[in-house]
C-alpha atoms as a printed R data frame, in Angstrom:
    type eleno elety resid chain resno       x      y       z
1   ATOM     1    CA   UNK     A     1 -14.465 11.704 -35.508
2   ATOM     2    CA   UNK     A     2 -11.678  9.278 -33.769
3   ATOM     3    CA   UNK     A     3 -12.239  5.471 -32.485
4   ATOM     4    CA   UNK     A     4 -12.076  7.280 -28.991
5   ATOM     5    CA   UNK     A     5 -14.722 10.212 -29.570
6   ATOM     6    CA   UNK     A     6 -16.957  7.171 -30.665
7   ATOM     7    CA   UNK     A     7 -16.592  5.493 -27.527
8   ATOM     8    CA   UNK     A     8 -17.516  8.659 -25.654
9   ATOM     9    CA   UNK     A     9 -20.761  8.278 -27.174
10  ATOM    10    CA   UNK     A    10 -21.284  4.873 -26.327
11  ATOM    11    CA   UNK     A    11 -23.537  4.861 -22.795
12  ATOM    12    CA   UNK     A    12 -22.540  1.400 -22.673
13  ATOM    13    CA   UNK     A    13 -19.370  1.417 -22.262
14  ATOM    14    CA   UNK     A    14 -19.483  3.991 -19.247
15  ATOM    15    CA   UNK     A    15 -17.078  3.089 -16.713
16  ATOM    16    CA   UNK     A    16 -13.631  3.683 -14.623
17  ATOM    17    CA   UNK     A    17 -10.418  3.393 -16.672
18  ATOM    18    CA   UNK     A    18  -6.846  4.671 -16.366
19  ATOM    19    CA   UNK     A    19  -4.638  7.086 -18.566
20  ATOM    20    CA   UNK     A    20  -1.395  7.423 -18.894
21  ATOM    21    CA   UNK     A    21  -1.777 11.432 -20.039
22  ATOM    22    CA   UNK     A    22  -4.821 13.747 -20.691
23  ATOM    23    CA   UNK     A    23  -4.280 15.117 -23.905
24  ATOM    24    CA   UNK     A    24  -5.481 12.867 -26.253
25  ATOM    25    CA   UNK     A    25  -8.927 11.762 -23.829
26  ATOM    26    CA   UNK     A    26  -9.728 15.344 -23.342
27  ATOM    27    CA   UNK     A    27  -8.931 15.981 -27.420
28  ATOM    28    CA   UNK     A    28 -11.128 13.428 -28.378
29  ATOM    29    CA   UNK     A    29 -14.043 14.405 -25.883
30  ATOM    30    CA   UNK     A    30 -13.819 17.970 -27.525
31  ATOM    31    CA   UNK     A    31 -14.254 16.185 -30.870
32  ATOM    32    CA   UNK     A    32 -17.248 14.668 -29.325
33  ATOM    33    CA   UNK     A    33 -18.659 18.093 -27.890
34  ATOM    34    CA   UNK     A    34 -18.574 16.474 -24.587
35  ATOM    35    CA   UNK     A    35 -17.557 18.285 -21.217
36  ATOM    36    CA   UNK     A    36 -14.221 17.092 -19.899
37  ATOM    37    CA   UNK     A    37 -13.486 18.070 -16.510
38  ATOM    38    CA   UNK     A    38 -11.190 17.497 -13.565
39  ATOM    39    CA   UNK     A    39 -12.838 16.938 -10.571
40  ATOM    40    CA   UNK     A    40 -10.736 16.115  -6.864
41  ATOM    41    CA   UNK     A    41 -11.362 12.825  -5.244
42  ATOM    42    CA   UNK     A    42 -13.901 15.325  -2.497
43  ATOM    43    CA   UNK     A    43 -15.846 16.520  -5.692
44  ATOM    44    CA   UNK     A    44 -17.415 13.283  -6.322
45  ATOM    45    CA   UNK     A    45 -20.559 14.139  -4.772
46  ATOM    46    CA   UNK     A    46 -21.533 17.383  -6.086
47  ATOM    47    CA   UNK     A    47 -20.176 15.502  -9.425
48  ATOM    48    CA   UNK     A    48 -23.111 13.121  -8.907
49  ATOM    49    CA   UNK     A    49 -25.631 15.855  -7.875
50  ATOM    50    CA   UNK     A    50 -24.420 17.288 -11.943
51  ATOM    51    CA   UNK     A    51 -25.179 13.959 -13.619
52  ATOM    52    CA   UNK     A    52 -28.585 13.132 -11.643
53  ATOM    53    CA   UNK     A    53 -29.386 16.699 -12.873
54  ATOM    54    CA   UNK     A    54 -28.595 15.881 -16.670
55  ATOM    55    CA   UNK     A    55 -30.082 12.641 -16.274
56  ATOM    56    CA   UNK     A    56 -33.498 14.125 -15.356
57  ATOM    57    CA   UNK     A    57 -33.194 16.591 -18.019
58  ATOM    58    CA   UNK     A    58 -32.408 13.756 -20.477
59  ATOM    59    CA   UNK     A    59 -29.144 15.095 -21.432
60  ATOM    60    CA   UNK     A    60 -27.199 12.336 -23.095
61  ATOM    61    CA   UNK     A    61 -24.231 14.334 -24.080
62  ATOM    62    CA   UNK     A    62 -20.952 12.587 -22.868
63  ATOM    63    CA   UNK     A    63 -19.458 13.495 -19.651
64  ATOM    64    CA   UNK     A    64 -15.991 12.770 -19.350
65  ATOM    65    CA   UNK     A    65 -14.066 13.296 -15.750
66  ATOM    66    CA   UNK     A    66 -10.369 13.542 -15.082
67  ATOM    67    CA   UNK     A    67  -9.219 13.011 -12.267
68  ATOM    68    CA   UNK     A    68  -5.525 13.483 -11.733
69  ATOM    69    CA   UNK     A    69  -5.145 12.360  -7.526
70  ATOM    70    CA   UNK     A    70  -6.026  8.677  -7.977
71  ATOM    71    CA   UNK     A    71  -2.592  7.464  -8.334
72  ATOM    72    CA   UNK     A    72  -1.668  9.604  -5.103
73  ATOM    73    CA   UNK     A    73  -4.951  8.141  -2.785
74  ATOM    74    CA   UNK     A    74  -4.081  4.697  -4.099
75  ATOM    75    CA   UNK     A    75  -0.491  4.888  -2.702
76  ATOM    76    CA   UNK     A    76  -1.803  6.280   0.759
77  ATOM    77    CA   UNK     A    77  -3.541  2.858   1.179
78  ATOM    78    CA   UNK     A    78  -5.979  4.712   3.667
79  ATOM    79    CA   UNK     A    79  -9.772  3.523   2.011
80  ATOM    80    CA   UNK     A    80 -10.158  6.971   0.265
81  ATOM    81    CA   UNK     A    81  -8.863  5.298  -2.818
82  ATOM    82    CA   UNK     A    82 -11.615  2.486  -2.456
83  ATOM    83    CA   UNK     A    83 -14.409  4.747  -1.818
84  ATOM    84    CA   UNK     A    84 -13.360  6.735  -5.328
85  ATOM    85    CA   UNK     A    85 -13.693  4.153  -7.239
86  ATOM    86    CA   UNK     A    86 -17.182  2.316  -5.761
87  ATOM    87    CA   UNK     A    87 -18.269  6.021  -5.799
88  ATOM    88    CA   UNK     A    88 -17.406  6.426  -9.509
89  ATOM    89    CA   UNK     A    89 -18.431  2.496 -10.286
90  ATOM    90    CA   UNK     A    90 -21.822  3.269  -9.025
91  ATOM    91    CA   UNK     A    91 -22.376  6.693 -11.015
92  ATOM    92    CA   UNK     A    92 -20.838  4.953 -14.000
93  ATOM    93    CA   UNK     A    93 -23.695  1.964 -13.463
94  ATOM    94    CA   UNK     A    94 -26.237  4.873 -13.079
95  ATOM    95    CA   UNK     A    95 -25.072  6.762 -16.026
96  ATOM    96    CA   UNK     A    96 -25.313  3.283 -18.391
97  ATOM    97    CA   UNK     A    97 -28.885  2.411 -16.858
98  ATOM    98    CA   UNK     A    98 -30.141  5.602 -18.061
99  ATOM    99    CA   UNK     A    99 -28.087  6.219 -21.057
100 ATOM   100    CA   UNK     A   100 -25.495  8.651 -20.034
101 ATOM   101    CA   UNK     A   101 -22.217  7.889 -21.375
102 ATOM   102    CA   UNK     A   102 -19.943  8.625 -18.600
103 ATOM   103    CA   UNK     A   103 -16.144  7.810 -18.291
104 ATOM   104    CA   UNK     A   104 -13.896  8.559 -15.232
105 ATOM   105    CA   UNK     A   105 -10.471  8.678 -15.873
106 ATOM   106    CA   UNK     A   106  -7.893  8.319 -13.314
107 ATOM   107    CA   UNK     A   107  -4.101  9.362 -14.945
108 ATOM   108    CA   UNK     A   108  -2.179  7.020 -14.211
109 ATOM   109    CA   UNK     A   109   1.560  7.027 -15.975
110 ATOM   110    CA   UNK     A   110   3.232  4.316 -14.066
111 ATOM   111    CA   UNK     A   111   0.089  2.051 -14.942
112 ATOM   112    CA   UNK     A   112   0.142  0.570 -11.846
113 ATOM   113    CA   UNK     A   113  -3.648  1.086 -10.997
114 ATOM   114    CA   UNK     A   114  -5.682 -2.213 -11.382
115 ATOM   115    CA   UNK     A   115  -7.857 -0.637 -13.977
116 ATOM   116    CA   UNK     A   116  -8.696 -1.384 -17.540
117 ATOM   117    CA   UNK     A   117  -6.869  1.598 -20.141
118 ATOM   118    CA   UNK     A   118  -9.330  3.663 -21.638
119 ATOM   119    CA   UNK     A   119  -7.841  3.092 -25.167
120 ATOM   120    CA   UNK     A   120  -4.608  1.369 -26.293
121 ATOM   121    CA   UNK     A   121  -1.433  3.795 -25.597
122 ATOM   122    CA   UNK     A   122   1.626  3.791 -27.609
């Protein structure tokens, strides 16, 4: 299993980061046996009804998220870009509390997006 699969696992380290590309984050959750999947900045909160649900059922499988639009909101400068992210901070603080490794990640191949990288890109 890859450094990044690892991290997957790691409930700890749940948070919002930025990508440059998918492949390799959605290659290394399948090494994990993790769900990957892309959800649209108006998904987050059937997204959180999903995790609350695993939570409960103590499901501690990784759940990664891609989510392609958050260069695009961040541009509009209209507050949906700001409610994303606390929306995703807060699930991410949820997921750690109770174990849940869970790891938004917002492509982002300009890197302009003031959030940490998920891994080191070449």
């Amino acid at each position: 299993m890859g450094k990044l699969a690892e991290r997957y696992e790691d409930a700890a380290r749940s948070g919002v980061y930025r990508v440059a590309a998918l492949e390799i984050p959605v290659r290394a959750a399948s090494e994990a046996h993790s769900p990957a999947f892309k959800v649209d900045a108006g998904g987050i909160g059937e997204l959180a009804v999903q995790l609350h649900h695993r939570m409960a059922q103590a499901d501690r499988r990784p759940c990664i998220v891609l989510i392609n639009e958050g260069l695009a909101l961040a541009r509009q400068n209209d507050g949906r870009y700001a409610r994303l992210l606390r929306d995703l901070r807060v699930l991410a603080d949820q997921c750690r509390e109770s174990g849940l490794p869970f790891f938004a990640l917002l492509v982002d191949p300009e890197e302009s997006l003031d959030l940490p990288r998920l891994y080191k890109e070449a």
